[in-house]
N, C-alpha and C positions, 0 to 999 in steps of 0.2 A: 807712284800711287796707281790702283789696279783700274780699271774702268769701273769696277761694280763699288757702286756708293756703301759708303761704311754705314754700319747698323748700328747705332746705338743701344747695345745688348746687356746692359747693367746702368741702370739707370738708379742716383743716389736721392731719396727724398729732399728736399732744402735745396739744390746743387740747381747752377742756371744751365738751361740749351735754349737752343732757338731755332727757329726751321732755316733751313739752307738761304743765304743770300738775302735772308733780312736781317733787321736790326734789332728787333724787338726781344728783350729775356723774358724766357719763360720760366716760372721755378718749378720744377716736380713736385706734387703733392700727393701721388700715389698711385696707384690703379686702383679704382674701387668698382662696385657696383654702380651703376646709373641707366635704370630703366631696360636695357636689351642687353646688357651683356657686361664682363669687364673694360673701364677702358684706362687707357692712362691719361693724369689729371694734371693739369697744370695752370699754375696760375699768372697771370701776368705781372713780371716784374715791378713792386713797389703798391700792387693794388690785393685784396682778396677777394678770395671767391673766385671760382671756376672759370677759366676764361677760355679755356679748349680740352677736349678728348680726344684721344686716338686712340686707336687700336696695335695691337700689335705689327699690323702687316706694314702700319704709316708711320713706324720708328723710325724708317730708312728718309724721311722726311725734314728729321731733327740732326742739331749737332751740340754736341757742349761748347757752350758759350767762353769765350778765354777774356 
């Protein structure tokens, strides 16, 4: 594996990730609008409604959930 963390560069609606070294799933639910820009939308496993955003630049922050 290379030193530069992997990008999470296709990212599937429904499908779980999670940020690096927790535990927590997150489900994808889109990149929408909200308020200052696009951001990508995720909700937290088993709950609804919005539970974080990121940007594109903080994908390198997620991984798909196995």
């Amino acid at each position: 594996m290379s030193q530069i963390d992997e990008v999470v560069s296709v990212l599937v609606v429904g499908e779980n990730y999670k940020f690096k070294n927790q535990p927590e799933r997150l489900k994808y639910i889109g990149k929408n609008w909200s308020g200052n820009g696009y951001w990508h939308q995720f909700e937290k496993a088993g709950e609804q409604g919005v539970w974080c955003e990121l940007l594109d630049s903080d994908l390198r922050l997620i991984e798909k959930a196995h």
